[in-house]
Every structure is written in structure tokens, then in C-alpha cells.
N, C-alpha and C positions, 0 to 999 in steps of 0.2 A: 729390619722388617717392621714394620707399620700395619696396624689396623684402627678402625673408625669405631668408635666404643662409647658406650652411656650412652646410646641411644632407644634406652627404655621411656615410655612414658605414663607416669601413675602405674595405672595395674595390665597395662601392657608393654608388654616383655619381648624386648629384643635382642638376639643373640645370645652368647655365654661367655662374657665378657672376661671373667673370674679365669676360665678352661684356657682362654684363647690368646691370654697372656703370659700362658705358661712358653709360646712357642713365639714371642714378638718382643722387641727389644723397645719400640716407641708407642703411645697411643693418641688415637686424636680423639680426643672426648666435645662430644656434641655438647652446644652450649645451649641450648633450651628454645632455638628457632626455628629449629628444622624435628630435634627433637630433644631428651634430655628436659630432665626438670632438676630441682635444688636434691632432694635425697639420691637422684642419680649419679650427678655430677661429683657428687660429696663422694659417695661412696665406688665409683669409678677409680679418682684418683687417691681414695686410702688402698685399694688394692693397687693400684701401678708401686705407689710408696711402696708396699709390702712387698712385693713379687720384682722389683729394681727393676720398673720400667720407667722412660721418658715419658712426658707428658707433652700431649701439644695439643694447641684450640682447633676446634673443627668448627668456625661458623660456615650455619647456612642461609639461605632465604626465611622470610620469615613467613613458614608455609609446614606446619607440621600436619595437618589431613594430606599435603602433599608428600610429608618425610623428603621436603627441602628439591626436589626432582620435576617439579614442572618450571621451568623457564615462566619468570614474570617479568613486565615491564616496571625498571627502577630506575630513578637517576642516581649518579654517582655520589649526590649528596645523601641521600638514603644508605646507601651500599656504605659509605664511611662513617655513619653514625651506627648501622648497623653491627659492622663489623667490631668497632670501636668498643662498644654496650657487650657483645658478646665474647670478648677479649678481657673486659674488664671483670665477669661473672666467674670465668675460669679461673682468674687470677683470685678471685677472693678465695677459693678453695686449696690450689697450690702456696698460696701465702700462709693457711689454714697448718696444711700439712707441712709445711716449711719444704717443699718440690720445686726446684725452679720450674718456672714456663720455656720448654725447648722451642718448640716449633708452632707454626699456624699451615694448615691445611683446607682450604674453602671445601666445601662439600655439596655434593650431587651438581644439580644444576648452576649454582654460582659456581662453583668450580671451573664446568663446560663452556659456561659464556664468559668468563676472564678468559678462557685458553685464546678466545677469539676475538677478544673486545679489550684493546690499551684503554679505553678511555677509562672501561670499568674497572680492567687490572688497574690502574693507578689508583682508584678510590680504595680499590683493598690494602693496594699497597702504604700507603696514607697513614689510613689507620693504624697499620702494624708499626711503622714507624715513627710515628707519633705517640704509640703507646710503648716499645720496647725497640730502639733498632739492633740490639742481637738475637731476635727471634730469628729462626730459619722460616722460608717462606717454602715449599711444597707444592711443584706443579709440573705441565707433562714438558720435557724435552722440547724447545723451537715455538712454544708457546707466547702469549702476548702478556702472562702472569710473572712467567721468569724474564722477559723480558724486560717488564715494568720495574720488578724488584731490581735486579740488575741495574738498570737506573739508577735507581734510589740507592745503591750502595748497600744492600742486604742480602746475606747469605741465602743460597736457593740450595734446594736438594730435587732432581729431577726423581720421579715417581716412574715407575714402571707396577701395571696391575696384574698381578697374578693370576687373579680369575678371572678376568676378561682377554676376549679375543682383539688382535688389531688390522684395521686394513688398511690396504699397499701405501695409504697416504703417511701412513705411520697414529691416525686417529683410530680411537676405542669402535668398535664393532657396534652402533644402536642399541640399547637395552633389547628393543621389541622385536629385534632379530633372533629367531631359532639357536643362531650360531655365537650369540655374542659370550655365552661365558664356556669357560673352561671348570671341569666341573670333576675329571679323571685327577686324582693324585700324584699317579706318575705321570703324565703329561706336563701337569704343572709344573716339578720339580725336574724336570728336563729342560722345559723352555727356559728358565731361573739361571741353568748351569749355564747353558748357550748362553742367555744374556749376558750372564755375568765375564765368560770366558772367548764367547766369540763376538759379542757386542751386535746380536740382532735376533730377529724374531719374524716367527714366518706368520705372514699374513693367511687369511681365509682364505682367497683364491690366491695360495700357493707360495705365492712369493716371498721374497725374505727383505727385512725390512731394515735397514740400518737403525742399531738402539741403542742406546749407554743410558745409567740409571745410577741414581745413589742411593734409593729404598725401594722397599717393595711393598705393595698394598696388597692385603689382603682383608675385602670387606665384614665387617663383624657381625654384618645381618642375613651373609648369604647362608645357603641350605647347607651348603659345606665347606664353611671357613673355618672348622676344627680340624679338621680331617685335611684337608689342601695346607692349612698353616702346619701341621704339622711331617706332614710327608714333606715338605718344602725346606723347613725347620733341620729336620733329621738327614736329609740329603746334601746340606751346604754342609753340614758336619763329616759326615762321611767325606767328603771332598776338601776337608778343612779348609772351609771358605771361614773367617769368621765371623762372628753379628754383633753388631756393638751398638748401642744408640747414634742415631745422627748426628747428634750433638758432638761425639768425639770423633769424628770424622770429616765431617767440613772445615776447612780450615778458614780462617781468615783473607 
């Protein structure tokens, strides 16, 4: 299980980052673009240290009044300097605390537009690999991110979101849609089991979606990503499913 974390900025406060580690084995800690400043990031990853969670970079656009979620126009040469700079910030802090760097996870809107765009998934993918190529790379199932990476000869981990909805295409439900998140406890940690055990997910209207996954997201700034991490958390246990960081799970 995965969440998106250190994304406070100065004296606003996002999440309960500290709470929400108790029930997640990886974190993607914001690198200061989308959101996340230096005493955030610092103190992010001294808690994953303490509480034995994985660390991994979460860059985003560099668009923090946006929190990284509005689609800009960028070229690929941006996008890999970008990610590059953002990659390198994390790392000054994981070296800090002697934590390796597990994984990389683009965030909000970079994320969206890799899933869709080889050109720009290759700039990410670049970067990651020019700067570490045993990071894991984090992205959706059939996408053009795990695609790129794939290429490139780097470990991927397909993402499956807990708190959002999907539809029939097998893409996330629109933010701006009424229906797009899942927001029920037990709901959540029902779809989780199926996913995990029958390998799909039932769409908004109705249908069921063919899915396989090797983490699970659960956002660190939604209204109920304690309460969803943790019902979800206590559920794969009950079912002695077990949760281990990414890292010791994908293999080579």
C-alpha cells in the first residue's frame, strides 16, 4: 500500500501523514513542485525511517497554487529537467537519513498526461534512469508510462486507487464528477479483496472491469484517507493477504 505524503506547504497543512503511515508500507513524498518544502520533505522521510516505511519521489508540475492538477503545456525537455531536479531534492534527504530511494510516482496531472503521452512518458522515464535505473517506476495498467519504462529496462509496479472510482475503459472516473471517489470504508476494502483475488473492478455504470495491480493508492490529502487506509489495512490482514514494501516484491 502507497500514499502521496509531505505534501504540506509553510503553514499549510495537508493530511496526517505521521497517522496515515501507520497503515501503508511505501510513501511518495512531494518534492517541493506541486507541493512539499525542505522542513516537510526532511521530516516526512524521518517518519517513514521511524515507522519502516519505503520512500519514493512523488514529482509533480511545477504548479503548487495548482497542488500539481491542472494540465500545462510542457516540452519533454522541461519535464526531464524537471523531474531530474526533483529526484535529486529527495535524494538529498534519503541520503540524510541513510533510506534508500525505492520508487518514483509522477503526481496529479503529470501523472494523467504520461498515462497518455509516450513522448512525455519517455522524458520521465529519462530522467529516472539517468538518475537511478533501479528505481521502480509507478503507473496505471496499459498505460504509456509503464510502457515507456518498460522500454527502458526499468521496474514498473502497476497502481490500482482505492479511493477513486473507474470507468468501463478501465480509466479513473474525472475529479469533477459527483461519483469519482469512493469514500465508504467497507466498500473500499471490498473492491481491494476482489481486486486482489478476482483481478477486476466494477465500473460506475455497472460493469466490471478487467484489473491486476502491484500497489494500492490511497491519497494522503483526501477527507478520508485514515479511515479508508485503515479499514483496507485491517481487511487484507483479516484475509492474510500480506503488505510488504514494493521494493521486495518486484523482482528483477
Amino acid at each position: 500500500m502507497n500514499s502521496d505524503m509531505g505534501e504540506s506547504f509553510g503553514h499549510f497543512k495537508v493530511g496526517n501523514d505521521k497517522e496515515l503511515m501507520k497503515y501503508i508500507t511505501s510513501a511518495n513524498v512531494a518534492c517541493g513542485f506541486h507541493a512539499g518544502d525542505p522542513k516537510t520533505i526532511h521530516q516526512t522521510i524521518q517518519f517513514a525511517k521511524e515507522i519502516g516505511v519505503a520512500v519514493g519521489a512523488h514529482p509533480g508540475l511545477y504548479d503548487i497554487r495548482g497542488f500539481g492538477r491542472k494540465e500545462m503545456k510542457v516540452s519533454p525537455e522541461e519535464i526531464y529537467n524537471d523531474v531530474l531536479y526533483q529526484l535529486g531534492a529527495i535524494k538529498a534527504f534519503t541520503d540524510l537519513h541513510q533510506v534508500p530511494l525505492q520508487h518514483v510516482k509522477p503526481h496529479g496531472a503529470l501523472y494523467n498526461m504520461a498515462h497518455k503521452d509516450f513522448e512525455l512518458s519517455q522524458a520521465i522515464v529519462n530522467a529516472i534512469y539517468d538518475f537511478d535505473k533501479n528505481l521502480i517506476v509507478f503507473g496505471i495498467d496499459g498505460g504509456e508510462l509503464l510502457r515507456a519504462a518498460n522500454e527502458k529496462g526499468l521496474k514498473v509496479a502497476r497502481e490500482f486507487f482505492v479511493d477513486r472510482t473507474y470507468q468501463a475503459d478501465g480509466s479513473l472516473t474525472p475529479r469533477m464528477k459527483p461519483n469519482a471517489y469512493v469514500q465508504d470504508p467497507n466498500e473500499a476494502a471490498e473492491r481491494v479483496v476482489r481486486l486482489i483475488k478476482e483481478k477486476r473492478v466494477q465500473a460506475t455504470d455497472g460493469t466490471w472491469v478487467p484489473m491486476d495491480a502491484d500497489t494500492l493508492c490511497i491519497h494522503g490529502d483526501g477527507e478520508h484517507a485514515l479511515t479508508l487506509a485503515k479499514a483496507v489495512h485491517d481487511r487484507l490482514i483479516a484475509e492474510q493477504i500480506e503488505l510488504i514494501p514494493i521494493g521486495k516484491s518486484i523482482v528483477e
